[in-house]
N, CA, C and O atoms as a GROMACS GRO file, in nm:
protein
  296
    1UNK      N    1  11.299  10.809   8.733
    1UNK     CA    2  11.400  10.755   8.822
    1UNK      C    3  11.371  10.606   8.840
    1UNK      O    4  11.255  10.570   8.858
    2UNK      N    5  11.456  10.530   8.836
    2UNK     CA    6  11.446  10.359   8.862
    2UNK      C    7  11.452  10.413   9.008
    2UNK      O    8  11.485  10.501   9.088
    3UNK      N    9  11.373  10.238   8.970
    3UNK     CA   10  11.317  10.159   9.198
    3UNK      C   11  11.454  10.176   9.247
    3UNK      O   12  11.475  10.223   9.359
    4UNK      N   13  11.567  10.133   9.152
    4UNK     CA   14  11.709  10.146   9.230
    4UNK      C   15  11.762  10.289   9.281
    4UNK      O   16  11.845  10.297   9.371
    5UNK      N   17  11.716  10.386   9.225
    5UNK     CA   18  11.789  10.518   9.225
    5UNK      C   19  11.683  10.578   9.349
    5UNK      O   20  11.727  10.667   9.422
    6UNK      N   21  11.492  10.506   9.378
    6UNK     CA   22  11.474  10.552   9.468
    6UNK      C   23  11.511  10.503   9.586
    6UNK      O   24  11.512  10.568   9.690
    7UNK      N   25  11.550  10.361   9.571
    7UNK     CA   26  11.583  10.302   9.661
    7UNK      C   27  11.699  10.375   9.753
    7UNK      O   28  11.708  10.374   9.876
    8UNK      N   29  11.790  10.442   9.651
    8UNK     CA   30  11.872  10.534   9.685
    8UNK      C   31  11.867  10.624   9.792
    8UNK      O   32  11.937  10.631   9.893
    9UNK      N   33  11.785  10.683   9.758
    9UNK     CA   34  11.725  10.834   9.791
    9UNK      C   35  11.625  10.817   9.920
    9UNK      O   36  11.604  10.916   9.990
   10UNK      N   37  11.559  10.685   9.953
   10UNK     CA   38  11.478  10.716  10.030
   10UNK      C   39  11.504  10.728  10.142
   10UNK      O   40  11.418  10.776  10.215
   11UNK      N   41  11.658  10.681  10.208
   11UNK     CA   42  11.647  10.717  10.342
   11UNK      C   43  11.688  10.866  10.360
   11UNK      O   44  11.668  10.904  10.475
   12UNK      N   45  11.739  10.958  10.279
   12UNK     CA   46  11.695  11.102  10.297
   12UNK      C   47  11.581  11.209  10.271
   12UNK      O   48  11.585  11.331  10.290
   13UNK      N   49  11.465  11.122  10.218
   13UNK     CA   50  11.332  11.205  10.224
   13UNK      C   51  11.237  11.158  10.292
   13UNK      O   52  11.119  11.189  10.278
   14UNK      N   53  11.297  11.049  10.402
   14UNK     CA   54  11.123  10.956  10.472
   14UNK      C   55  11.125  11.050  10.587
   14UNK      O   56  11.216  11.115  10.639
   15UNK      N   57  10.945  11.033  10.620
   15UNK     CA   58  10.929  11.153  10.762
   15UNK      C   59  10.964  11.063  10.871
   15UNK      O   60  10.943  11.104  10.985
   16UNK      N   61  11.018  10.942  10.853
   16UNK     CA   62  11.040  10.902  10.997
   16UNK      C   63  11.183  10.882  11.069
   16UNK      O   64  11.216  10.873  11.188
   17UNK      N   65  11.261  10.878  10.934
   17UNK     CA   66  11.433  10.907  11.001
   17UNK      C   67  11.494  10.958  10.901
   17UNK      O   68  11.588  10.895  10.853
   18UNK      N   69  11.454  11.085  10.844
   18UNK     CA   70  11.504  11.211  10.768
   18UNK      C   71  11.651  11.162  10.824
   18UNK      O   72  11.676  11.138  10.942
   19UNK      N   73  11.758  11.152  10.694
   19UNK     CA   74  11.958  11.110  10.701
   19UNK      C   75  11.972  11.240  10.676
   19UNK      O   76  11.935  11.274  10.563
   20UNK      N   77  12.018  11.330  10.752
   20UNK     CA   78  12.065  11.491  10.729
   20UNK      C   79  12.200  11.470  10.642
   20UNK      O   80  12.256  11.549  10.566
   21UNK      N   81  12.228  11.359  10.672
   21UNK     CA   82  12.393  11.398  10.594
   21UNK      C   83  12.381  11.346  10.408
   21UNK      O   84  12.307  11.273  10.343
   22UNK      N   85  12.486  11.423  10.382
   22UNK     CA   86  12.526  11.412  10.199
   22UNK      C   87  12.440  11.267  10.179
   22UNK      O   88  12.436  11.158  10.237
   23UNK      N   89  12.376  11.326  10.064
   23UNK     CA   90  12.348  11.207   9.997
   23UNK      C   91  12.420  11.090   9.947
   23UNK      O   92  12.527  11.130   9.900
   24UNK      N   93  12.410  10.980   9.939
   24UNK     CA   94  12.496  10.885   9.851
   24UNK      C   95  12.514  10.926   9.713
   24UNK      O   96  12.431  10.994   9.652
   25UNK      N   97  12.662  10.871   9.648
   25UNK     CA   98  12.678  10.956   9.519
   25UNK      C   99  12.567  10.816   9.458
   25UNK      O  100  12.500  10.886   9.383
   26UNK      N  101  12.533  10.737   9.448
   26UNK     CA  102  12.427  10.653   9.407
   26UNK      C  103  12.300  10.753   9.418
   26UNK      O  104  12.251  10.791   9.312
   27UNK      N  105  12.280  10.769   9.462
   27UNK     CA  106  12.142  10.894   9.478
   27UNK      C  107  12.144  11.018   9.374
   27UNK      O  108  12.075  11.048   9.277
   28UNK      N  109  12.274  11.083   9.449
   28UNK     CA  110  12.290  11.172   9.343
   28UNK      C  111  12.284  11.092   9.190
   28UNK      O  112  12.170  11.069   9.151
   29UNK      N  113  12.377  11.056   9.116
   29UNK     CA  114  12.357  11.004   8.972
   29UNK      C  115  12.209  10.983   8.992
   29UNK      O  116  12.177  11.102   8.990
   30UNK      N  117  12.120  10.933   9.006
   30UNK     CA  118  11.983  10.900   8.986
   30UNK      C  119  11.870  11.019   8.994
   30UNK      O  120  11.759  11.013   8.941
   31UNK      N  121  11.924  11.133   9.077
   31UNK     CA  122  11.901  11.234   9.084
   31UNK      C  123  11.902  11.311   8.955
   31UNK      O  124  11.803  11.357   8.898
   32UNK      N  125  12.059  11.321   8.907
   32UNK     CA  126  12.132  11.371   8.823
   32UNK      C  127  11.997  11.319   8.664
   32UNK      O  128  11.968  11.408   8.584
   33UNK      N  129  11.950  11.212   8.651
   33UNK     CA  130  11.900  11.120   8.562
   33UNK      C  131  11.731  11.166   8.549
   33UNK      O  132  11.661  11.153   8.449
   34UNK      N  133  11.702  11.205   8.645
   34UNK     CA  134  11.507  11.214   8.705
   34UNK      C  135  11.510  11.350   8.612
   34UNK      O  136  11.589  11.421   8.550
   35UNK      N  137  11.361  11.336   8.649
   35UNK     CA  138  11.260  11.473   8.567
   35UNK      C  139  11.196  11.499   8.652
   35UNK      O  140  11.082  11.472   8.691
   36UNK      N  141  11.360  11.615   8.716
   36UNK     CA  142  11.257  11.708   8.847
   36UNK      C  143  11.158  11.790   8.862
   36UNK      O  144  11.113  11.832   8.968
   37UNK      N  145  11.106  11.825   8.705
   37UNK     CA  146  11.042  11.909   8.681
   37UNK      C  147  10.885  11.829   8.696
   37UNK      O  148  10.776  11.876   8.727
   38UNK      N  149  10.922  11.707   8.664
   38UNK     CA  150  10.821  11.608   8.749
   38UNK      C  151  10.775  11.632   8.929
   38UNK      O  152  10.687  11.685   8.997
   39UNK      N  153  10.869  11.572   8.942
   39UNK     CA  154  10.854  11.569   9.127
   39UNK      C  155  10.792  11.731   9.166
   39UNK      O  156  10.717  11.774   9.254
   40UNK      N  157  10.861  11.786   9.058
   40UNK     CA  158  10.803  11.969   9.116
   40UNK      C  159  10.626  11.946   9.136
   40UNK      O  160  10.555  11.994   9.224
   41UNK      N  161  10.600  11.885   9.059
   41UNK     CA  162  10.415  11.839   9.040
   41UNK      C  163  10.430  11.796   9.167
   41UNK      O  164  10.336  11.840   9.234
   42UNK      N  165  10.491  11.743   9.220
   42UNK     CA  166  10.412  11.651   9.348
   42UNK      C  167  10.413  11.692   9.464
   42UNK      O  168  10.370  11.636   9.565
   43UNK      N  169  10.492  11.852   9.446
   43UNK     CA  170  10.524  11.930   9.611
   43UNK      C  171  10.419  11.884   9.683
   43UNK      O  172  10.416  11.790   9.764
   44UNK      N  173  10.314  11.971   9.640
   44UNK     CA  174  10.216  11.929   9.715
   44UNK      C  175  10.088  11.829   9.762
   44UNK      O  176   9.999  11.827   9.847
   45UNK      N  177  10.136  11.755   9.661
   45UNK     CA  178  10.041  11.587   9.669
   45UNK      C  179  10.081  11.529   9.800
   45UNK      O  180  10.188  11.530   9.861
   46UNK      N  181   9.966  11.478   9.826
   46UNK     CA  182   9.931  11.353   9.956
   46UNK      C  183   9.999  11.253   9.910
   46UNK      O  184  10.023  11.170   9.997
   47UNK      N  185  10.042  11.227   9.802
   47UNK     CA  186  10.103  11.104   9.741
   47UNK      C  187  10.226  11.071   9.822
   47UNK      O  188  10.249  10.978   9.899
   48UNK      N  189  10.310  11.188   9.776
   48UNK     CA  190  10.431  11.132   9.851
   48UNK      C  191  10.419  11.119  10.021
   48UNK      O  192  10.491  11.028  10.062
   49UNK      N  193  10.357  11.177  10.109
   49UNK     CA  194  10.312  11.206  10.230
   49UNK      C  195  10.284  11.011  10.232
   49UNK      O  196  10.341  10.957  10.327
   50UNK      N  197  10.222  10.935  10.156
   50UNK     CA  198  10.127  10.823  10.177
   50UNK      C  199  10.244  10.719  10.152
   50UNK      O  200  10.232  10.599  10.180
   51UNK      N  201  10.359  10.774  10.097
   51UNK     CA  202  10.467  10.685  10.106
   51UNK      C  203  10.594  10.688  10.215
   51UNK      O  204  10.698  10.622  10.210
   52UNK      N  205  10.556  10.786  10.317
   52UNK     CA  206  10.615  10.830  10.404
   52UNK      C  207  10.730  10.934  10.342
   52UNK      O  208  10.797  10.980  10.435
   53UNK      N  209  10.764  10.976  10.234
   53UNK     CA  210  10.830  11.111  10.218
   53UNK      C  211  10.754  11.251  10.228
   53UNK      O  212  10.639  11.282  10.200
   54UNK      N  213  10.877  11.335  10.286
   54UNK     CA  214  10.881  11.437  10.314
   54UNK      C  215  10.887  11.543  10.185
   54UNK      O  216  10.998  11.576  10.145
   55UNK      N  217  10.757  11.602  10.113
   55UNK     CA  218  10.824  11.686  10.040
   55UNK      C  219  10.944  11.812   9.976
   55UNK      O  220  11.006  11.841   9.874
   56UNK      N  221  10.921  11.860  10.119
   56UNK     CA  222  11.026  11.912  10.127
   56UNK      C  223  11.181  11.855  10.126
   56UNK      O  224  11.284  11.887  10.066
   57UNK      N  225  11.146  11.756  10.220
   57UNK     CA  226  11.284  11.719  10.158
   57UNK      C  227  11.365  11.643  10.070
   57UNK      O  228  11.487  11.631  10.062
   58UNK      N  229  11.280  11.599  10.013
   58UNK     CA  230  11.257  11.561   9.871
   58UNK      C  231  11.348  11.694   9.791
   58UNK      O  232  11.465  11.714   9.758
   59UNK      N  233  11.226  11.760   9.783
   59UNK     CA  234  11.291  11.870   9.730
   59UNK      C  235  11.421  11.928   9.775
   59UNK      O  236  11.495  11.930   9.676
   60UNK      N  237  11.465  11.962   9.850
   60UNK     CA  238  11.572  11.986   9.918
   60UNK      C  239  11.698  11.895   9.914
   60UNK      O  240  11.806  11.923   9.965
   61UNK      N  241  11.665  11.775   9.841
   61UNK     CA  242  11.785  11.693   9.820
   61UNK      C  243  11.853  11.698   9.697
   61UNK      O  244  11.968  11.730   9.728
   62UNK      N  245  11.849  11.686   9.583
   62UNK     CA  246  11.927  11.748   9.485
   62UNK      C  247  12.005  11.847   9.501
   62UNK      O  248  12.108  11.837   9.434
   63UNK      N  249  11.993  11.971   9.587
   63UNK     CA  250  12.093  12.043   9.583
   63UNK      C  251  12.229  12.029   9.714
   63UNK      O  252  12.306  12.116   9.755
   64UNK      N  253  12.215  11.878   9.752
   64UNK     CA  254  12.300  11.866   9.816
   64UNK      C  255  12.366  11.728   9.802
   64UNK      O  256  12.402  11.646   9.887
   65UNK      N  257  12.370  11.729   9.675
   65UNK     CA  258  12.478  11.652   9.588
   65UNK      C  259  12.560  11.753   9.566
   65UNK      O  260  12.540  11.875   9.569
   66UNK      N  261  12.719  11.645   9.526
   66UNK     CA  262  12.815  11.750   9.476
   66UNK      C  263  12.844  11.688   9.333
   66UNK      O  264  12.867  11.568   9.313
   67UNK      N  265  12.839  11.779   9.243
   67UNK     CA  266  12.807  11.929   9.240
   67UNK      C  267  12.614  11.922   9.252
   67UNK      O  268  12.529  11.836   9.229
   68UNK      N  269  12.613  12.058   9.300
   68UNK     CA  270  12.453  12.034   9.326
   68UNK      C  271  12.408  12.062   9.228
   68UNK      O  272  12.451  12.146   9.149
   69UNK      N  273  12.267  11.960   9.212
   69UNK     CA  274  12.174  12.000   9.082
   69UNK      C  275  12.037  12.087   9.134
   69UNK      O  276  11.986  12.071   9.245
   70UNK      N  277  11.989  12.183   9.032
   70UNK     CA  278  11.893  12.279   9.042
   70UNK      C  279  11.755  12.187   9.022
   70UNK      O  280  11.726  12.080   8.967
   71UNK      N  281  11.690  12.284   9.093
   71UNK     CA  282  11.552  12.190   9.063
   71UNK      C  283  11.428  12.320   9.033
   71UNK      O  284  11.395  12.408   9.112
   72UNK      N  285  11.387  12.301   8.925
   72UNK     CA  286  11.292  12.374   8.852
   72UNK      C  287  11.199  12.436   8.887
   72UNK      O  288  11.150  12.522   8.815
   73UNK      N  289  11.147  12.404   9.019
   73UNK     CA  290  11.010  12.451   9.058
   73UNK      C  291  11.010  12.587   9.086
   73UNK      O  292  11.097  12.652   9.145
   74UNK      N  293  10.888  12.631   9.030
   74UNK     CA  294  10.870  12.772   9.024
   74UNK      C  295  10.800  12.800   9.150
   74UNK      O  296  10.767  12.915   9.179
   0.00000   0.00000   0.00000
């Protein structure tokens, strides 16, 4: 994912003002573009935690693009 597409995305996965509402369709496409099967690696890393995202909702954001995209993690 480009700095632009996270740039996108980050005000719906930070732990400090989680955006409940629809993603930007800018997010989504960049979404649409990533290797979620990547990010699936990072559920549980301190990493994202150290950048102030929320894994979960991280995860939880792709499928609330329209149309929603699936995300791999087993």
């Amino acid at each position: 994912m480009s700095d632009a597409g996270l740039e996108a995305c980050k005000p719906y996965v930070t732990q400090d003002a989680p955006n409940t509402a629809a993603p930007s369709a800018q997010c989504c496409k960049a979404l649409a573009g990533a290797d979620l099967q990547c990010l699936c690696g990072y559920k549980g890393s301190p990493m994202l935690k150290a950048f102030g995202i929320d894994p979960d909702l991280a995860l939880a954001l792709p499928a609330k693009c329209n149309p929603p995209i699936a995300v791999p993690c087993n």
